[in-house]
N, CA, C and O of each residue as an XYZ file, in Angstrom:
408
protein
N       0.830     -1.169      0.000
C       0.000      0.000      0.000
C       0.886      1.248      0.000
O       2.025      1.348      0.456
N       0.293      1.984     -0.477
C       1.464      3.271     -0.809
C       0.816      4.741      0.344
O      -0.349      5.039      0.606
N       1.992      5.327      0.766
C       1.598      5.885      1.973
C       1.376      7.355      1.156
O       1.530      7.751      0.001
N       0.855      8.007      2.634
C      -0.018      9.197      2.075
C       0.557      9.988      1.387
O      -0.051     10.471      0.432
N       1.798     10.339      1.635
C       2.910     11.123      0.847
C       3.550     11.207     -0.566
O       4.078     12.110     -1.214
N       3.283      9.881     -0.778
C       3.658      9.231     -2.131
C       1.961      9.517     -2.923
O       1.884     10.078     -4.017
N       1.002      9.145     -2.340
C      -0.084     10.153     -3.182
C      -0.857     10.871     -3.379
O      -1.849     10.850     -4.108
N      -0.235     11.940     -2.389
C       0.061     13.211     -2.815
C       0.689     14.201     -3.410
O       0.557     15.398     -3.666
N       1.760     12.897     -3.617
C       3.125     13.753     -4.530
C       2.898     13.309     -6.172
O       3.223     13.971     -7.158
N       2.180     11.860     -6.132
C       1.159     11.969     -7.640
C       0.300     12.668     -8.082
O       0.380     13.051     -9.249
N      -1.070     13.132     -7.038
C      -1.753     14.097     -7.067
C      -1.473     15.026     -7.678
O      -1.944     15.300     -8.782
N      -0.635     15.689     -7.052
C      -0.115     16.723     -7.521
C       0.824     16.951     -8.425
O       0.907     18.133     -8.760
N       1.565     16.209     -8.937
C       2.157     15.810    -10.065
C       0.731     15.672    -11.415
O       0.565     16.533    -12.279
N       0.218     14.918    -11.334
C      -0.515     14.394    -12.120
C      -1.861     15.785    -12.412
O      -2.511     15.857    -13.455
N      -2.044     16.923    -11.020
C      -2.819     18.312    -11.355
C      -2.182     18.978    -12.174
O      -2.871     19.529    -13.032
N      -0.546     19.207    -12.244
C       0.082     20.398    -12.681
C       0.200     19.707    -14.303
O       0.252     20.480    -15.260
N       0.234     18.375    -14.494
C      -0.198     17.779    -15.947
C      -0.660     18.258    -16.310
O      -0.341     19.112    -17.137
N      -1.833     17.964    -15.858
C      -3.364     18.406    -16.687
C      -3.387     20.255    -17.273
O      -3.540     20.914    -18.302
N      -3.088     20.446    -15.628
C      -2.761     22.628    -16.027
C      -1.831     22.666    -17.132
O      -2.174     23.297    -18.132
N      -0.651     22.060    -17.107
C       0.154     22.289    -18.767
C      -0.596     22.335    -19.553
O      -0.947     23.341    -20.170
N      -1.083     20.945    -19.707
C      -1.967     20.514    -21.127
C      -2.771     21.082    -21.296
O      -2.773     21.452    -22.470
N      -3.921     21.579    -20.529
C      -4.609     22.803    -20.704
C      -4.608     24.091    -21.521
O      -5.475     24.628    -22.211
N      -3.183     24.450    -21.178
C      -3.026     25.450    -22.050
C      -3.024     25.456    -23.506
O      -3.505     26.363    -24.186
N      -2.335     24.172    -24.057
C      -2.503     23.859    -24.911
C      -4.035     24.310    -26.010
O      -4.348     24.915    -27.035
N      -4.711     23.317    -24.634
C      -6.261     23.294    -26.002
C      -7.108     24.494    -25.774
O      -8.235     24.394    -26.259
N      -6.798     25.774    -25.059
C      -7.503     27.071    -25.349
C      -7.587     27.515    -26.501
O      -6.750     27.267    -27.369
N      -8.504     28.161    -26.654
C      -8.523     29.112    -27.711
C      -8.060     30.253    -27.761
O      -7.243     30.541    -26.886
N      -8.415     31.293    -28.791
C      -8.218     32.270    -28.655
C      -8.987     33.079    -27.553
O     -10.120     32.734    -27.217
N      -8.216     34.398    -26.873
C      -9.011     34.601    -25.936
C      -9.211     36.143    -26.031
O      -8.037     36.487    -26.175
N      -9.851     37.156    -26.041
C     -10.105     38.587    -26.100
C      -9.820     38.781    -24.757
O     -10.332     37.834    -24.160
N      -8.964     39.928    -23.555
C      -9.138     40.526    -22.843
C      -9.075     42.186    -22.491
O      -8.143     42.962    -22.705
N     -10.125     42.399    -22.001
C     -10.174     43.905    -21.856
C     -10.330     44.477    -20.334
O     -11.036     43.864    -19.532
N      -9.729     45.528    -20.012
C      -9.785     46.182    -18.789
C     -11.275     46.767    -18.651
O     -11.736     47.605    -19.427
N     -12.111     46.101    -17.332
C     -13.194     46.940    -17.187
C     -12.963     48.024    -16.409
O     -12.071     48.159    -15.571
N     -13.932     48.905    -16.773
C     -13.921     50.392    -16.334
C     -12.978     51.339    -16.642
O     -12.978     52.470    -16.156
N     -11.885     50.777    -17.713
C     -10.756     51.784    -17.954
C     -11.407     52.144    -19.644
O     -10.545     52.498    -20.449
N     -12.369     52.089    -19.986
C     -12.473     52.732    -21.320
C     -13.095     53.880    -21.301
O     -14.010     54.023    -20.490
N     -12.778     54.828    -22.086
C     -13.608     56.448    -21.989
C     -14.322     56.291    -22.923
O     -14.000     55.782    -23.996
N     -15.901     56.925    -22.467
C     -17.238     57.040    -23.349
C     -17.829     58.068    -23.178
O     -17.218     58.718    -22.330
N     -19.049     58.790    -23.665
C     -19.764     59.627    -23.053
C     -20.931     58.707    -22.755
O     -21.201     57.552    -23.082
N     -21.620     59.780    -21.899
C     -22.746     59.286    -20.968
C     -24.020     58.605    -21.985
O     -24.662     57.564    -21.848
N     -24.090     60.008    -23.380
C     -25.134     59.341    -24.283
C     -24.450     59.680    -25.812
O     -23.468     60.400    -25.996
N     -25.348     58.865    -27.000
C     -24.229     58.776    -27.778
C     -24.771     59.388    -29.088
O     -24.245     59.276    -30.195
N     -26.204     60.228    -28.706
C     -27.018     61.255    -29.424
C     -28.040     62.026    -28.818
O     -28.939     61.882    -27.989
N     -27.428     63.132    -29.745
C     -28.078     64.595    -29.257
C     -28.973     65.507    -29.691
O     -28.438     66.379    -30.377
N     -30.883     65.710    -29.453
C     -31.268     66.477    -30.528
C     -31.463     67.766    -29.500
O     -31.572     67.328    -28.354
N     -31.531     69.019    -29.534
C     -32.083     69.867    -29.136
C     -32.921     70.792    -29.408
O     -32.251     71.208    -30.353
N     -33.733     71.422    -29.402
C     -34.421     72.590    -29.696
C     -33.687     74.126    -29.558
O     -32.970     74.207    -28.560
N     -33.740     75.156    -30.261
C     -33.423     76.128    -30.123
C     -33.339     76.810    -28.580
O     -34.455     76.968    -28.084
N     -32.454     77.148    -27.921
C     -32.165     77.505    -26.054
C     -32.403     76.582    -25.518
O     -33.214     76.923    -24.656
N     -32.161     75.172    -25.415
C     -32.380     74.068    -24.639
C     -30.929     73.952    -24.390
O     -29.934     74.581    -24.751
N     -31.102     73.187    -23.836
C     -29.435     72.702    -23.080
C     -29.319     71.243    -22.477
O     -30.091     70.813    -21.620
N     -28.352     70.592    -22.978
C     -28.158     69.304    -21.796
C     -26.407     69.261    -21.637
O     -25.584     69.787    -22.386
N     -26.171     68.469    -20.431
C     -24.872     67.998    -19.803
C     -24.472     67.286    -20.267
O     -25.442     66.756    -20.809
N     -23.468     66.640    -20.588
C     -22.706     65.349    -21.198
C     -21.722     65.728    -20.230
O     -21.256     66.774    -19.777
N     -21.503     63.852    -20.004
C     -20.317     63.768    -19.045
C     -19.257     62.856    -19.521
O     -19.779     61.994    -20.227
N     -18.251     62.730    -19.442
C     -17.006     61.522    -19.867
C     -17.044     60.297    -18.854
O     -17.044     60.568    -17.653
N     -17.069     59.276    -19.162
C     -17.276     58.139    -18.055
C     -15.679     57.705    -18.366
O     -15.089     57.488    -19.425
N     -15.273     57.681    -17.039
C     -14.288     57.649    -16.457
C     -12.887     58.606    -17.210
O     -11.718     58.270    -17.399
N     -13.555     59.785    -17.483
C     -12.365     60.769    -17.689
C     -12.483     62.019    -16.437
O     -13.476     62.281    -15.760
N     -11.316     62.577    -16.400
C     -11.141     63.494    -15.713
C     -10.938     64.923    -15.712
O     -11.462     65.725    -14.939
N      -9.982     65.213    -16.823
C      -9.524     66.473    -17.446
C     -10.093     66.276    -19.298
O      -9.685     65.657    -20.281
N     -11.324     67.282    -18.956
C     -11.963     67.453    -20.460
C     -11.929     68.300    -21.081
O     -12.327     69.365    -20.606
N     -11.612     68.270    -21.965
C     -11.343     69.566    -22.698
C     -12.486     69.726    -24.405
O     -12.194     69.338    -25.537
N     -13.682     70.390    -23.954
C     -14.591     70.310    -25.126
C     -14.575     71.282    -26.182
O     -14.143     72.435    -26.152
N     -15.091     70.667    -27.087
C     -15.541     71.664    -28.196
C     -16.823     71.645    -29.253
O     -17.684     70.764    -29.258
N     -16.787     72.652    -30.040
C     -18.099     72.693    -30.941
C     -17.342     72.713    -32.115
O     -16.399     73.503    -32.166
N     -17.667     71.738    -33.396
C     -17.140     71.743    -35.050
C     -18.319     73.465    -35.165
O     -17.653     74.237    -35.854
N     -19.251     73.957    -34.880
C     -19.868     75.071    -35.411
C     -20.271     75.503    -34.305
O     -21.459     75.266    -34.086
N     -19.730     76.044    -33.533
C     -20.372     76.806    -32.327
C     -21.595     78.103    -32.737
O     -22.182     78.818    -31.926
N     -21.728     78.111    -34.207
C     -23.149     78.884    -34.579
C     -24.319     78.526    -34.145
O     -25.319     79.190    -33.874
N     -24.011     76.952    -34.088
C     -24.797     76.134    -34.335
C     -25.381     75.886    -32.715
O     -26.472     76.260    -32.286
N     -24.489     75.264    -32.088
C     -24.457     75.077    -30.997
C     -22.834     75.179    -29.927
O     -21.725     75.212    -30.460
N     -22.981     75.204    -28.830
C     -21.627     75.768    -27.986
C     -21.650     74.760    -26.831
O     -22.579     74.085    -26.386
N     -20.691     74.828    -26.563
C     -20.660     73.435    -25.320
C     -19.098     74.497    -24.339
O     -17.989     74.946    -24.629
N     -20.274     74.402    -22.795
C     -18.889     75.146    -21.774
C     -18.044     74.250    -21.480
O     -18.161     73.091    -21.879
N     -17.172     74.622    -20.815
C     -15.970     73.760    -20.286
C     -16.582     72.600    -19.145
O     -15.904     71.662    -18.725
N     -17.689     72.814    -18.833
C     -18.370     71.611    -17.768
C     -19.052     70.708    -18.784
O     -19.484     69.709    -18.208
N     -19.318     70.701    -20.164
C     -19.675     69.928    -20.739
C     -21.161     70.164    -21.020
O     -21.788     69.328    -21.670
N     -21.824     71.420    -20.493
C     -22.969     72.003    -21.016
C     -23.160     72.088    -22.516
O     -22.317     72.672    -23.196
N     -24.205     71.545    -23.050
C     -24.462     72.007    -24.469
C     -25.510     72.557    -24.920
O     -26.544     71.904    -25.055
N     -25.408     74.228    -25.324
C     -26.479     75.113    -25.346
C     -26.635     75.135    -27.238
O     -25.783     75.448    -28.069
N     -28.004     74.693    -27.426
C     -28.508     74.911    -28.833
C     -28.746     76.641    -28.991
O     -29.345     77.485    -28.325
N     -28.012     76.656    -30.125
C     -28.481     78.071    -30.381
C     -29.140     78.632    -31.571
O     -29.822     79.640    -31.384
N     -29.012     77.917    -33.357
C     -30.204     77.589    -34.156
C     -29.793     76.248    -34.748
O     -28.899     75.431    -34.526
N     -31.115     76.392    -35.839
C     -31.144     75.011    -36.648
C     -29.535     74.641    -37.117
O     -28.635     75.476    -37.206
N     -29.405     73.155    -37.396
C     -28.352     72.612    -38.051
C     -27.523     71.793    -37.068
O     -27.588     72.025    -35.861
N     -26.882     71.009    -37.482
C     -26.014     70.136    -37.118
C     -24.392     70.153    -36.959
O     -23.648     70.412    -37.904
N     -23.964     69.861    -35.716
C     -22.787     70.166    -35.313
C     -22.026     68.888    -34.281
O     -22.601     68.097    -33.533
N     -21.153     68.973    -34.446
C     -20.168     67.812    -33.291
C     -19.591     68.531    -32.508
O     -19.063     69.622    -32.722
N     -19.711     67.625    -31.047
C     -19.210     67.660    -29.877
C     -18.144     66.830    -29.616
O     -18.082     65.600    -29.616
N     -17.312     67.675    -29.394
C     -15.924     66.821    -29.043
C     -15.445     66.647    -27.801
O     -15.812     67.755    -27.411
N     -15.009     66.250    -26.997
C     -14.318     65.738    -26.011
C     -13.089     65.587    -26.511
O     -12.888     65.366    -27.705
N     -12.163     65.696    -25.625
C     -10.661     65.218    -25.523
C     -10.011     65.011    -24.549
O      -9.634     66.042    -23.992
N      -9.613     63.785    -23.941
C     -10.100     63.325    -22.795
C      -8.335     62.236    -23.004
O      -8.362     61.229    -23.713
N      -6.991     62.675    -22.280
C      -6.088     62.205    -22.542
C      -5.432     61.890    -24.039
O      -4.960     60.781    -24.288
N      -5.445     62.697    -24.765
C      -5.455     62.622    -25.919
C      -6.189     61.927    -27.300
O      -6.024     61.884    -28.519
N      -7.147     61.396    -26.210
C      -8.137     60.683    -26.919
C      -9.378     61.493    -27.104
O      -9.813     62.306    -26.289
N      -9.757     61.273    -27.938
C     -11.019     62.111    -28.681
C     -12.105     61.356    -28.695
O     -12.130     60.270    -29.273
N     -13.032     61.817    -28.109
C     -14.617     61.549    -28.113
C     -15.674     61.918    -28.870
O     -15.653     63.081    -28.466
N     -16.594     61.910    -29.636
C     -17.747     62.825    -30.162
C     -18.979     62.479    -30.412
O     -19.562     61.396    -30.465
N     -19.281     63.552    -30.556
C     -21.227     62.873    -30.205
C     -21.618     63.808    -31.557
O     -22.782     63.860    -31.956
């Protein structure tokens, strides 16, 4: 009869097998960091003439916004966006050198 030591030292011999071989038959695998990607809060915008809404950066810190036509519409440094007439315009974010837009 083989004493406890001897199989446990198969055991475990015979687990770290299997974990090698394992690796083997994976597949391919995608990994991504949660909560480290920058987005805005929403990802379209209609307004009416003097309306206004907030946009926020999810998980940015230092934003730095803008308007492609601030005729159109203007966005403050808190991320306020005030319609001012008809037509269509982009909102930018820049958010670590990465660029956002709505």
């Amino acid at each position: 009869m083989l004493q406890n030591k001897t199989i446990r030292k198969i055991t475990v011999l015979l687990l770290a097998m299997f974990l090698i071989a394992g690796q083997f038959w994976v597949g391919e695998v995608s990994v991504q960091a949660a909560g480290k990607q920058k987005s805005l809060n929403i990802t379209d915008l209609s307004l009416s003439v003097g309306q206004s809404q907030k946009i926020k950066v999810l998980n940015g810190k230092k934003v730095k916004w803008s308007s492609s036509k601030k005729s159109v519409a203007s966005v403050s440094k808190k991320g306020v966006v005030k319609a001012k007439k008809a037509g269509k315009t982009t909102i930018t974010a820049k958010v670590s050198g990465k660029k956002l837009g709505l």
